[in-house]
N, C-alpha and C positions, 0 to 999 in steps of 0.2 A: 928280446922282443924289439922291434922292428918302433920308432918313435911315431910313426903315422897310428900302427896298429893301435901303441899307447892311445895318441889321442882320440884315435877313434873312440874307442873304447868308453873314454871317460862322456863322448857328447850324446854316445845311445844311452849311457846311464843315465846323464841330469836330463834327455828328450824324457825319458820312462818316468822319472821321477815330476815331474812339470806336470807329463798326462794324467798321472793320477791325482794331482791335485785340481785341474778344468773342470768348471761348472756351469751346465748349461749349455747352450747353442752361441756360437760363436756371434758378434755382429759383425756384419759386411757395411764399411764404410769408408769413402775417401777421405782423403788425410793428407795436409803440408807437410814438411819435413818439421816446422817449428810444431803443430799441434801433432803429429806422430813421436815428437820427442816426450811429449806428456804422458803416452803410453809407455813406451821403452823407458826411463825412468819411474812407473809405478810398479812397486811389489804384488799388487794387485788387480793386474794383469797380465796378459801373454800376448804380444801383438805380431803378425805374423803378414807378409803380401800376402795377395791373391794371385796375383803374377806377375814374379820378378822382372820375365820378358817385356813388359806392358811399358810399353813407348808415349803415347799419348795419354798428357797431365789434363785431370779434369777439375771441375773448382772443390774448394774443400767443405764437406760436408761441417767439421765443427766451425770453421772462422769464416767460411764464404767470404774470403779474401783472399788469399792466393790458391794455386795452384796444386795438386798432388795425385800421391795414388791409392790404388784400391789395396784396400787390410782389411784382414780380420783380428776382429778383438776377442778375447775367449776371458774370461770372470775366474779367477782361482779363490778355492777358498781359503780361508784365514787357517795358518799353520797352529795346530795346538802345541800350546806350552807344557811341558810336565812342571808339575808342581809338587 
């Protein structure tokens, strides 16, 4: 097996796995690179662009101080533990 096909492989699995944990309707919001980091960093969520093409930085919806771009955020829920 072919090393691309490998990792293809393994990134449709953890996408499928991710999707079925998503809760609710995603939100649409702009984002700095520093308050987009607070996303990517939580376990509990999925942060994702709207369009990675998108050239023109708008202000940032959570710190209305600098600059960024449009995401969506999607809510995952909470992984149950076996006990």
């Amino acid at each position: 097996m072919c090393e691309f096909e490998y990792t293809e492989e393994i990134r449709v699995r953890r996408t499928i796995r991710v999707r079925k944990r998503i809760v609710g309707e995603p939100m649409e919001i702009c984002l700095c690179s520093r308050c987009a980091s607070q996303f990517y960093n939580s376990p509990k969520h999925l942060i994702k662009r709207v369009d990675p093409f998108q050239t023109v930085k708008e202000p940032c919806t959570y710190c209305n101080y600098r600059y960024g771009y449009d995401f969506l955020i999607y809510d995952l829920e909470k992984e149950e533990t076996a006990e």
